[in-house]
N, C-alpha and C positions, 0 to 999 in steps of 0.2 A: 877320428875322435880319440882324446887321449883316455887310458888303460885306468882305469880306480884303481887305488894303494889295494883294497881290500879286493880285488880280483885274487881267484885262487885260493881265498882262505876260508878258512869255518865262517857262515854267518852270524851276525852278532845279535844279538834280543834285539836290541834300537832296531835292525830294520826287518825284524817280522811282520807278517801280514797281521792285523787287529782281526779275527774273524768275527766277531759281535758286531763291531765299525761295520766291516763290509758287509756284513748282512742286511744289516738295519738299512743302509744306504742304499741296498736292491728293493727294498720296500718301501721304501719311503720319499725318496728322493725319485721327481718326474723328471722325463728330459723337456728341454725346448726346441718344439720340432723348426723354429723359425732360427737356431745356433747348429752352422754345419758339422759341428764337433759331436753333438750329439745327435744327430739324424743315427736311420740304418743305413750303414754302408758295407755294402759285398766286398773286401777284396778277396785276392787271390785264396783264399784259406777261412771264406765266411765271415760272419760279423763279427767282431771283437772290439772289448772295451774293460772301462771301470765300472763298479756301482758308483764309487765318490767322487767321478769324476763327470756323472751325469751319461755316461755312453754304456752302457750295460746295467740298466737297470728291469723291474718288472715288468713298464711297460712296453721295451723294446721286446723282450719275448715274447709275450703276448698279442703285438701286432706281429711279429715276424710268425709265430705260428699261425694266426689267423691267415695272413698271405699265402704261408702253404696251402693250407686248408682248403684255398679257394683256386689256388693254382692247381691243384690236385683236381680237381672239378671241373677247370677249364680244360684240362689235358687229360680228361677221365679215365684217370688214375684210383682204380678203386679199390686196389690190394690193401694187402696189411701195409703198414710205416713202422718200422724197425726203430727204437728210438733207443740212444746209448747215451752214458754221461759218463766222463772223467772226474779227477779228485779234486780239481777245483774249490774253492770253499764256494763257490755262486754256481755251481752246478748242479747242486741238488737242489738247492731253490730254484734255479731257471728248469728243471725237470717238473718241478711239479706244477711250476705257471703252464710249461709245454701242455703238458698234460692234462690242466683243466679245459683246455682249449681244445685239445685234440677230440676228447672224452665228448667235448659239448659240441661237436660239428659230427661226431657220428663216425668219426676213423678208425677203423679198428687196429690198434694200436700194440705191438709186440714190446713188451720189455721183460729188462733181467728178470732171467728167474732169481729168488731171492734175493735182489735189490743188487745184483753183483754191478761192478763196473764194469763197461762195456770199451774196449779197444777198438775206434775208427776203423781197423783192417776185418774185426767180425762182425764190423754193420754190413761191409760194403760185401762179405763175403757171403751173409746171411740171406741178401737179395737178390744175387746172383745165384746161389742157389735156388730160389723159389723160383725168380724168374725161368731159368734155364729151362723150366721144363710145360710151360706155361704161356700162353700168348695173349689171353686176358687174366684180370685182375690183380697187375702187376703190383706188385711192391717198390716201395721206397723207403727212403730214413732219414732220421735228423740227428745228427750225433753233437752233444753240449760240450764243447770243448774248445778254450783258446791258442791249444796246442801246447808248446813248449814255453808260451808267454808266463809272465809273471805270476808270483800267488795270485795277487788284485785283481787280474783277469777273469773274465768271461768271455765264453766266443759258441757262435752255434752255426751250423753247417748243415744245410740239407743236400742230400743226395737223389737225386729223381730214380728213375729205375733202370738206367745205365752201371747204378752201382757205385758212381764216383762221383767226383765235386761236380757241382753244377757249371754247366756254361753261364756266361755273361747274360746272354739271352734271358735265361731261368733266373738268374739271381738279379739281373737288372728289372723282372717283372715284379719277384719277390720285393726287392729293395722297394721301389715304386711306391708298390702300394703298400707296406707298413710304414712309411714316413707321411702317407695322408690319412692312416690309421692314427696317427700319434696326432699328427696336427688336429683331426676332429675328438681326440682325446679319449680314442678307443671306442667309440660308437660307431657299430659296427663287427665287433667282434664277439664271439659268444663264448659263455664260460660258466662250468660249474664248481662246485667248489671239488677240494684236492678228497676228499672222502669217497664222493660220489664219482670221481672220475676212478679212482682206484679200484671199485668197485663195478664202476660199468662193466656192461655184458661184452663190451666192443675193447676192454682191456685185457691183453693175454699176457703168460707168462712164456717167456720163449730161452730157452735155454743157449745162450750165445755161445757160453766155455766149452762145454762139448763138444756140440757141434762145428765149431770149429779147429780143436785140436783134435780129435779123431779125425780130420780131413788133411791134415798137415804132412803125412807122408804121399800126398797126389802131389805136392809141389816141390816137397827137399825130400832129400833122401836118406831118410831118419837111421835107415838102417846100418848104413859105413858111419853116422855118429855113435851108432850102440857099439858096432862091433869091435872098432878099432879102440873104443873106451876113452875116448880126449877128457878131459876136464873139462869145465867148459862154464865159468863163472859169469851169471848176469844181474845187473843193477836194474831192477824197473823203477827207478827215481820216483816211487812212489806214486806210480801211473798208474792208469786202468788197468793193465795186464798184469798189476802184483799176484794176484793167485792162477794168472795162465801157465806162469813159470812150472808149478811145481808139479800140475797137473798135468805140463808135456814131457819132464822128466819121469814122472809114473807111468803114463801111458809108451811111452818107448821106452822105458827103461835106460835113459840118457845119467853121465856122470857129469850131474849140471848141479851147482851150487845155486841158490837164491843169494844174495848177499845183503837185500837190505828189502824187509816185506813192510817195513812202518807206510803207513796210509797218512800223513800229517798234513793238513792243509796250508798253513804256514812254510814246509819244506824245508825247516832246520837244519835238514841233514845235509843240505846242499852246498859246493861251496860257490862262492860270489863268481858271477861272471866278470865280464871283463867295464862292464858298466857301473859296478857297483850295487846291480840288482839280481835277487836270484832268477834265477831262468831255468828251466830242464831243458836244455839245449845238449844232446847227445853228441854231438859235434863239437863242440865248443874245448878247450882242454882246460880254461878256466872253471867251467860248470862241473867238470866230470874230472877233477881232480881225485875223489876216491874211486873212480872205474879205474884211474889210470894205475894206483897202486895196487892194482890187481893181476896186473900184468907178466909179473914173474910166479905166480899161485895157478895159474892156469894156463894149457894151451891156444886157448881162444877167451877173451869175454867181450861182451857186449853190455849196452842198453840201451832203454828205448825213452823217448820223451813221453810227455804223459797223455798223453792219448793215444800211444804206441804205433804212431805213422811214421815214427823217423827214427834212425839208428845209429849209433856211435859202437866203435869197432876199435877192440885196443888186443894188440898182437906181443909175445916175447919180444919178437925182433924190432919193431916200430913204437911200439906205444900206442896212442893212441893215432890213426889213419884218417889223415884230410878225407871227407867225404867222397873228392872228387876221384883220392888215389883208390879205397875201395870198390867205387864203381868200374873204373878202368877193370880192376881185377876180375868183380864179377861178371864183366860182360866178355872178359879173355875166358874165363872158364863156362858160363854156362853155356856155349855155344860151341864148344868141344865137348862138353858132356849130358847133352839133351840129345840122343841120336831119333827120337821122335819127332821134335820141333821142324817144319817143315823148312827146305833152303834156302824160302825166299820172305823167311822172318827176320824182322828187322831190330837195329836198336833203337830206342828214343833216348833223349836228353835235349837239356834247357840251353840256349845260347849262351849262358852265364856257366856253363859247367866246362870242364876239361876240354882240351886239343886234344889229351891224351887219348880218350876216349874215341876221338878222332881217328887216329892213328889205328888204335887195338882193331876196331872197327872194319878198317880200310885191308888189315892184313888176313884178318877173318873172312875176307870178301861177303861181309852184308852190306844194306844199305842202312844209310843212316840218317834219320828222321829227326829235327834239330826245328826244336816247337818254344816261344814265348815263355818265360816262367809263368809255373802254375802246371800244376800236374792235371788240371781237368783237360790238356790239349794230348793226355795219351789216352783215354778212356775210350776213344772209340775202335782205336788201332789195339790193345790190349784186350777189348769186347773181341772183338773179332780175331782174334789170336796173332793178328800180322806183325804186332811189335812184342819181341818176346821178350825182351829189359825196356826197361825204361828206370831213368835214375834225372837227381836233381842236383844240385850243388849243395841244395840247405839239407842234406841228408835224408831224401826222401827216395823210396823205390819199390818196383813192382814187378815182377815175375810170372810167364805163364806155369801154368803145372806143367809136370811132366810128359806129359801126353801131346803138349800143344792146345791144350785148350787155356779159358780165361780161366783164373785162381781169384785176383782182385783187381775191382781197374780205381782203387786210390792205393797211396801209399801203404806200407806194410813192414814197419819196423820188425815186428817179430820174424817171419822170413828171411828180411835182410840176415839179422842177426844168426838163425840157425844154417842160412848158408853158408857165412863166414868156417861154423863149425862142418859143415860138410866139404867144404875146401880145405880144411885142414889136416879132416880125415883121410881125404880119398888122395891128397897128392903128397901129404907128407910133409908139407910146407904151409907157415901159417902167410895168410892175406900180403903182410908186410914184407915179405920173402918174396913171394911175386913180382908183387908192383913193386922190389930192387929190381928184377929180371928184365920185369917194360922199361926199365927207364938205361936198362943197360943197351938194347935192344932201339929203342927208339928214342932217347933224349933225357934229360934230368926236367923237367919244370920246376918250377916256381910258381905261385897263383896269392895273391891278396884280397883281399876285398875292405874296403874304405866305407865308413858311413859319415853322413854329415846332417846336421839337424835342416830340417825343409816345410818351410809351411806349404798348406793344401795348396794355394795360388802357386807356389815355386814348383810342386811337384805336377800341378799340373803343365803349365810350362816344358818342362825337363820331358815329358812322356812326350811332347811333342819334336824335340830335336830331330832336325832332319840332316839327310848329307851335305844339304847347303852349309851348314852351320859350323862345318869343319874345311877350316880354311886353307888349313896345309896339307902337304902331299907327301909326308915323315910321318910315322912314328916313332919316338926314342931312336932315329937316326936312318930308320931304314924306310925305304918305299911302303907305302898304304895300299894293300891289295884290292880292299874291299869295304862299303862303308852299308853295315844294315842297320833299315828300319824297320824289315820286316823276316820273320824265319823263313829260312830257307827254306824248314818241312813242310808247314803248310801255307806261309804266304800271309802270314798273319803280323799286324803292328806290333815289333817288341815293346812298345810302351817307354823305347830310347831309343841307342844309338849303341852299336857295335862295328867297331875300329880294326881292323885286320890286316897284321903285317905277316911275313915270311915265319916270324921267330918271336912275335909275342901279340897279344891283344889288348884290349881293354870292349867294355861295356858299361854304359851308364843308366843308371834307369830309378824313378823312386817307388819307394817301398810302398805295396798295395794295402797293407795293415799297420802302418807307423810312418809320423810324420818326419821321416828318411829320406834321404837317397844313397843309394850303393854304388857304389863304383869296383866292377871286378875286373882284377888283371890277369893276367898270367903272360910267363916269359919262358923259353928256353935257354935266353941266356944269361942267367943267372940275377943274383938280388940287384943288382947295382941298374941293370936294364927295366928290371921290372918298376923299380923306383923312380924309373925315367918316366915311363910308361904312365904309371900312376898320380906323377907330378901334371905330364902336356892333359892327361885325364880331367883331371880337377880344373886347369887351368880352361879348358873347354865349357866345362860345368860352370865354372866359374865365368867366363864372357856371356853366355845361355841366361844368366840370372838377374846379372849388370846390366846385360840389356833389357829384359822383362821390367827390371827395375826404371830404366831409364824410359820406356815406353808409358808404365804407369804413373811419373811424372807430369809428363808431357801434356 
């Protein structure tokens, strides 16, 4: 898709979010449960939508709470429910609809003390601590956030008591039943008003920042960041974790800058992605144009998207680090310097993510667990301590503690981010310095990723590509090793097609939260191959749809 003029630059007033507009449109505007665009839909990363666009409005919250609610009861789930929100401009509104619902089915329900925002990585750590010690009245959570998506967004994500995204199973039961919620037009759901739920005896105050950054030297090792003294500048893009920052700098005593604490629901400060719309995409180097001029001010910085599961990494030497090259790094280093972590722990990663990782992996002699995107396929291998990284391509990742036990089994920007600094400390070399070293050692890559506009019928279609559907026995020139439908880790439908030659790949697959398809590549032999790769890519995609087309003719 071609790049907007205003990628990279300061955003302009014309396209800030209205937050008056979008509010009133959370309350006021119903969806049409009989229009597939505004049903509830689970993808990979929970429900997400607009108020104005009819897909994130009040009553999709409040049937999707009531489905918890009821799912919670089928699966007599009686614990606390941990419930977080990000800065969203419909986040506090979908908190308080959560909340009358919750309030009025009887949940006893844990939120911020003092209304603080709550970080996806200190719901999922919050219930794994309860859990941990406990075998009835488990806990779970619902954390209000569309992630790194647009102001206009809304998105909400229940966690069961595994700690992490729900499986299909769970969120296909959830889905379910709030779309024949909405269709009988909320009868059936119980609610009291936001006063009295604030007030019920079944709402607590639960201190998330705390207790979770008092816990943060069991997983990184806070202490080679004190001692050796790095700099260590971070951008929370005005995410949930804006005041975690300064509260893990006091509590270790870390030489860490804040560099931007504004809370702005509109996102101002952001510059344009590469679409033309703002986005807190820490990955992205359109989005994270002012992380990236930070780069020579510090020996490490980071930040995190706003809901702080995801993490962008900008080094002196590199800049800002492709996703996939960071992880390569981390998974070279935490598995020479975890001497607890047991021998036969393993790596995870997405189909769509690095060969490189591949490689790091194979020289480290672990096994490597290679699972569907969507981070709910490492939750139970990180429950159980057997996969000790796990990383994603869209910059997501999760780490055991030091010990070898589970830390969090969803994504965890802030970690990501202080490990960076604890690689820097402890070996003298920032991230970027590294991953030169892997690639001097094992190869240079190259990697892309293409998106293309796709309605629901095409995307659906496309998730079904099978290896019939590929006709030639080439890629970009060279023999086809391998053609997956399903991950190698655990045997599960990638939802496309992955193409495997000697010296480069491709994967196609459409987007579980936008009407996408992505197409990633990667090559070792340089830009000219991967453009090959990328072209027979699309040209596949492209016969897959001509035909769907030509079938739906007929």
């Amino acid at each position: 898709m071609p790049i907007s003029p205003l990628a990279g630059q300061p955003a302009p007033a014309s396209i800030l979010l209205n937050v008056p507009r979008a509010v009133t449109a959370y309350y006021t505007l119903t969806p049409d449960a009989s229009e597939p665009t505004q049903r509830v839909s689970f993808g990979t990363s929970g429900h997400r939508g607009s108020a104005t666009e009819h897909s994130f409005n009040e009553w999709h919250v409040l049937a999707i709470t009531q489905a918890v609610c009821e799912y919670r009861v089928r699966q007599n789930i009686d614990g606390p429910l941990f419930l977080g929100i990000d800065t969203h401009a419909l986040s506090e509104p979908a908190y308080a609809s959560a909340l009358e619902v919750l309030a009025a089915n009887g949940v006893d329900v844990m939120v911020a003390k003092n209304g603080e925002y709550t970080p996806t990585p200190a719901v999922s750590h919050a219930i794994i601590s309860l859990n941990r010690s406990q075998k009835h009245g488990l806990a779970d959570g619902i954390v209000i956030t569309p992630s790194h998506n647009p102001p206009d967004s809304g998105g909400y994500k229940y966690n069961p008591p595994h700690g992490g995204p729900a499986g299909t199973d769970v969120t296909g039961w959830i889905e379910s039943r709030s779309n024949e919620l909405l269709k009988n037009k909320l009868v059936g759901v119980k609610r009291i008003s936001f006063e009295n739920a604030s007030r019920a005896s079944t709402t607590h105050q639960y201190d998330f920042l705390n207790n979770y950054v008092n816990d943060l030297s069991n997983v990184v090792d806070m202490d080679v960041i004190r001692d050796v003294n790095i700099r260590v500048g971070v951008d929370p893009l005005g995410g949930a974790g804006v005041h975690y920052w300064a509260a893990i700098a006091e509590r270790y005593g870390l030489n860490l800058v804040v560099e931007n604490e504004a809370i702005d629901p509109t996102f101002r400060f952001m510059t344009i992605d590469w679409d033309g719309k703002i986005r807190m995409d820490p990955s992205s180097p359109y989005a994270m144009q002012g992380l990236i001029e930070l780069k020579d001010r510090f020996d490490i910085a980071f930040a995190c998207d706003t809901d702080h599961d995801r993490h962008g990494i900008v080094t002196p030497s590199s800049g800002l680090l492709p996703a996939d090259h960071y992880l390569s790094v981390a998974v070279h280093y935490l598995f020479q310097h975890r001497p607890e972590w047991d021998a036969q722990v393993a790596v995870g990663k997405t189909v769509v993510s690095s060969s490189m990782i591949d490689r790091v992996t194979a020289k480290l002699r672990r096994s490597l667990y290679e699972t569907p995107v969507g981070f709910k396929w490492f939750v139970a291998g990180l429950g159980a301590g057997s996969l000790g990284f796990c990383g994603e391509e869209s910059a997501g990742a999760s780490f055991l503690r030091r010990d070898g036990s589970v830390w969090t089994t969803d994504k965890d920007g802030i970690t990501a981010g202080l490990l960076s600094a604890e690689i820097t400390a402890r070996t003298g070399r920032d991230p970027g310095e590294i991953y030169q070293e892997l690639e001097r050692e094992f190869g240079k890559t190259v990697f892309a990723r293409v998106d293309a506009a796709a309605t629901p019928a095409e995307k659906e279609i496309l998730s079904r590509l099978s290896p019939a559907q590929i006709k030639g026995t080439e890629l970009a020139g060279e023999k086809i090793e391998n053609v997956l439908t399903h991950a190698p880790g655990n045997g599960t439908p990638i939802g496309g097609v992955k193409v495997i030659a000697k010296k480069g790949w491709f994967a196609a697959r459409p987007s579980g939260t936008e009407n996408i398809y992505k197409i990633y590549a990667e090559s070792y032999l340089g830009t000219d191959h991967l453009h090959r790769i990328l072209q027979e890519a699309q040209a596949i995609v492209g016969d897959a749809l001509a035909t769907f087309a030509e079938r739906e003719l007929s």
